[in-house]
C-alpha positions in Angstrom: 45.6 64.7 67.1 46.7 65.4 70.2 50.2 63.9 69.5 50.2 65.7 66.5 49.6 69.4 67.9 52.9 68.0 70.6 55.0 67.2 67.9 53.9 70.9 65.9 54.8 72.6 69.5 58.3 71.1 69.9 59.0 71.7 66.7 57.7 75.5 66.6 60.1 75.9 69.8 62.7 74.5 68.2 63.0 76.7 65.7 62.4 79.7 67.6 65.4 78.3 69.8 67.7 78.4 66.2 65.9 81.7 64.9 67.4 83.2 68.5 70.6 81.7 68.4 71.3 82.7 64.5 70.6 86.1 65.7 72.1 86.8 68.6 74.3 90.3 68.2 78.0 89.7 68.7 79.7 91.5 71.7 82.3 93.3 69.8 85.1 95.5 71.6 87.5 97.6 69.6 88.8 100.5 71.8 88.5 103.2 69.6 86.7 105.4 72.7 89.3 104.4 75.1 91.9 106.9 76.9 95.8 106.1 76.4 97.4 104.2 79.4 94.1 103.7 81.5 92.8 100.2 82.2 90.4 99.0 79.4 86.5 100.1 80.3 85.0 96.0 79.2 88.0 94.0 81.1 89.4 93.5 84.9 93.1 92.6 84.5 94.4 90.4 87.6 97.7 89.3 86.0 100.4 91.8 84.4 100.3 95.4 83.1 97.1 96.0 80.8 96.6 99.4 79.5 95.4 101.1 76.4 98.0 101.9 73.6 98.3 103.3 70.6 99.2 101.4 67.5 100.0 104.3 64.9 96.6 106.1 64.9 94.7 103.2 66.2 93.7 102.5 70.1 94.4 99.5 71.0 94.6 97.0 74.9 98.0 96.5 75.3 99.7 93.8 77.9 103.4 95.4 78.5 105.9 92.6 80.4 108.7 95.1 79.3 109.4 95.6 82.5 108.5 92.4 83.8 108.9 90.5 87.2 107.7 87.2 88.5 104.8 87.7 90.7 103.2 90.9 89.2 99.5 91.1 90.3 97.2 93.8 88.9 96.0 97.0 91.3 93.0 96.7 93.0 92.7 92.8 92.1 90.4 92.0 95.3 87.8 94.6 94.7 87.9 93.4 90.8 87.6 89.7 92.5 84.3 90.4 93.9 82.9 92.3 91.6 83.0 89.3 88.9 82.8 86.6 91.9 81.0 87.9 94.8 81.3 86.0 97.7 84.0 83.2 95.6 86.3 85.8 95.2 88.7 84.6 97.9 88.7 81.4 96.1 89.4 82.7 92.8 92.3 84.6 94.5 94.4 81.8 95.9 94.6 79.7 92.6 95.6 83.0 90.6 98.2 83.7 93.1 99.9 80.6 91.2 99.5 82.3 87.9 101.6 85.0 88.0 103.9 84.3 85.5 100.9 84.3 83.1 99.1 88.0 82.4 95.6 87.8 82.1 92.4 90.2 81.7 89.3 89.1 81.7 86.1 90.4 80.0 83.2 92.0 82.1 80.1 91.3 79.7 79.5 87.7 80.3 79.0 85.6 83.2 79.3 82.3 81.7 80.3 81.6 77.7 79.7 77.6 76.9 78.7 77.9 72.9 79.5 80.1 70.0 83.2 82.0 69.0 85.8 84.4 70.6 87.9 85.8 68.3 90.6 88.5 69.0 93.2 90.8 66.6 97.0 90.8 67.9 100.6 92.0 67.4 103.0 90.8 69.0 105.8 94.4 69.2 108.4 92.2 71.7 109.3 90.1 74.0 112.8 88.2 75.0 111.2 85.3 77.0 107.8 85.2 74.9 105.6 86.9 72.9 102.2 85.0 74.1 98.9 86.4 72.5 95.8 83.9 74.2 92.4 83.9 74.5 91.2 82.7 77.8 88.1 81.1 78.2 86.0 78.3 81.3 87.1 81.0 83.5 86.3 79.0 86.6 85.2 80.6 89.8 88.3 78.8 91.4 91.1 80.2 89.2 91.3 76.9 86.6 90.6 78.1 83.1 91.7 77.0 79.5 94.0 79.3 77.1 94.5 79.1 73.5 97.7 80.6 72.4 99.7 81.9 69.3 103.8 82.8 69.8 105.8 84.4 67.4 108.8 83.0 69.1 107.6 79.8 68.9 105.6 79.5 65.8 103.2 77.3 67.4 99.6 76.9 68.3 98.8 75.5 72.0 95.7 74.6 73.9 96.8 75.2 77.9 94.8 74.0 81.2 95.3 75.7 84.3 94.0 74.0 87.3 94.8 73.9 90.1 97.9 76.0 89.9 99.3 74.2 87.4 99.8 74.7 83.9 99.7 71.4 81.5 99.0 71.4 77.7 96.3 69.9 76.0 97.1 69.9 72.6 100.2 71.1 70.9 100.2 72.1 66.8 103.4 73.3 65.4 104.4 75.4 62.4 101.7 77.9 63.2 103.6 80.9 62.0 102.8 84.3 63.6 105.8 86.9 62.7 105.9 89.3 64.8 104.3 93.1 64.5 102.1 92.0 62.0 98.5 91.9 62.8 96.8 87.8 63.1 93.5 86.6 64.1 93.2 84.2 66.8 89.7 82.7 67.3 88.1 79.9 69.3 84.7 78.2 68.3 83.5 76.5 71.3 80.6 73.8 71.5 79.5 71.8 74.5 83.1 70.4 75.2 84.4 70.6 71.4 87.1 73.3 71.0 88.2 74.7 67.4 91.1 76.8 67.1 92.1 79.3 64.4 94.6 81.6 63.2 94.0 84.3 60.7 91.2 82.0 59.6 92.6 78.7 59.5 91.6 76.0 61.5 94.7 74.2 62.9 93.3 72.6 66.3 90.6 70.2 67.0 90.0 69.0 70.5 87.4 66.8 72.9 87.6 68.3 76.2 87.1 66.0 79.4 84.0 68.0 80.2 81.2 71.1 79.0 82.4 74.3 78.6 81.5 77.1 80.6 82.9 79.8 82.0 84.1 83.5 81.4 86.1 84.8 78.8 89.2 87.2 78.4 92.7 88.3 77.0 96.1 86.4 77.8 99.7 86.2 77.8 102.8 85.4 79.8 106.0 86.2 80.9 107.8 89.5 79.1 105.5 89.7 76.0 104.4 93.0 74.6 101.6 92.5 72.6 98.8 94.5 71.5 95.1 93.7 71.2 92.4 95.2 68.7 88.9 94.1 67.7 87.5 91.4 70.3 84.3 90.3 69.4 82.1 87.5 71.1 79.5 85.6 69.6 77.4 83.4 71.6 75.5 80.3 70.4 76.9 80.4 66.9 
């Protein structure tokens, strides 16, 4: 009997562990409340020039490398360093330094994302060098972190490690087309240390990583891109 009532418990908590994860509200950001050319209110950017736009009517988070130089590094990126790091921040600092080249924002509301999707609107307006629209995500405290990534330019779909200060790709899936200023859906569906990714609903990329996945989440690009972001949403333990 006794055995029995264990084996009732287990499964009662079980269940109650699914029940929670099935409805657990997504984080969803759209920028419709934001104010034209200030910072976005639910992201730190470190890398690049991030700032609200406006695409036609709609509000949107913008990363602008129109005017872009090697070595940009956001305002204020030590106090934004600390206040996502604490006392790490100096750590986090010195592999970003090597990052430069590669804009990146990343989101305030969680602390450490290991299961469930991140999925993110973008339109790629222009670029000469590249027109990069990625969805960070194992956001380490030391700088490393993982990228997926869609370019017009390119018409690919690429799966990027940076660690260490050095970028290497993971997995590589061509004839992923993207045109440019049209509006595509990148998404990531993340489990333990499997990685799906999507574009405008399609699953193109399947990948073991080397270890779990955990870490924060934001926005990416690179280089001279100009690309606009719209309806970020976050839905953990999916």
């Amino acid at each position: 009997m006794k055995i029995y009532h264990v084996i009732i418990v287990m499964w009662l908590l079980a269940t109650s562990v699914n029940v929670l994860a099935q409805n657990t509200p997504p984080l969803m950001t759209n920028f419709s409340t934001e104010t034209v050319n200030a910072p976005a209110k639910d992201f730190s950017s470190f890398v690049g020039q991030w700032h609200i736009d406006k695409d036609a009517n709609n509000l949107v988070y913008a990363v602008d490398g129109r005017q872009w130089e090697s070595g940009v590094l956001s305002e204020g990126i030590v106090g934004k360093a600390k206040g996502l790091y604490g006392a790490r921040y100096a750590e986090f600092l010195d592999n970003l330094e090597a990052y430069k080249y590669f804009p990146l924002a990343i989101f305030k509301g969680i602390k450490a994302f290991s299961n469930g999707t991140i999925s993110v609107k973008f339109k790629s307006i222009s670029g000469r060098i590249d027109q990069a629209a990625g969805i960070a995500f194992n956001i380490k405290p030391n700088g490393d972190y993982l990228v997926l990534r869609a370019n017009p330019l390119e018409n690919n779909l690429v799966l990027f490690k940076m660690q260490r200060g050095r970028r290497s790709s993971v997995q590589w899936i061509r004839n992923v087309n993207t045109p440019s200023r049209t509006w595509h859906t990148l998404k990531v569906v993340i489990k333990g240390n499997s990685i799906k990714g999507y574009v405008d609903n399609k699953r193109y990329l399947t990948h073991t990583y080397n270890e779990m996945i955990s870490g924060k989440v934001g926005l990416w690009s690179k280089a001279d891109s100009y690309v606009f972001f719209d309806d970020v949403t976050i839905k953990p333990n999916e």
